[in-house]
C-alpha positions, 0 to 999 in steps of 0.5 A: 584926339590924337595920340601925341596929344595924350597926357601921361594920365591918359596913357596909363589909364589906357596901358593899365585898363587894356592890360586888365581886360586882356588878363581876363579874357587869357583867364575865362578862356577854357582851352589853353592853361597857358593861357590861364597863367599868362593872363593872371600875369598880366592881370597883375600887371595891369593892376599893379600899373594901376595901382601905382600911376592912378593917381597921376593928376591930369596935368603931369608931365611925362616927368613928373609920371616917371618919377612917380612909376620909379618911387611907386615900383621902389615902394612896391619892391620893398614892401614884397621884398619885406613880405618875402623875408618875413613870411618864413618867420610869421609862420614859424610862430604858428 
């Protein structure tokens, strides 16, 4: 299979998968703590990649794969963004 025969699921599929194994490897390995921050990064990178274009269907188009990674990213953004603004007023009611 060549590369620009690849379909955009099969991209993701690779980007989201290289990027949690790299997370993990930065992560289990003992002599740099560095590299223990960089890998969870990029472990939730990967994930949150994963997360928001695994559903992409075998026949989308890199359109179609954009807008599904901007309305994904937006989604995500406001849920965190939510998640930041009301955490300060859940834990004021402990």
């Amino acid at each position: 299979m060549r590369i620009k025969e690849l379909r955009p699921q099969q991209w993701v599929i690779m980007l989201s998968v290289l990027l949690i194994l790299g997370g993990v490897v930065l992560i289990f390995q003992p002599w740099w703590f560095g590299g223990y921050q960089l890998g969870f990064v990029i472990l939730l990178v990967g994930a949150v990649i994963q997360v928001i274009l695994g559903n992409l269907g075998p026949e989308a188009n890199w359109r179609q794969a954009l807008n599904m990674a901007l309305l994904g990213g937006g989604i995500f953004a406001a849920i965190l963004i939510i998640a930041i603004i009301m955490a300060p007023r859940l834990i004021a009611l402990l």
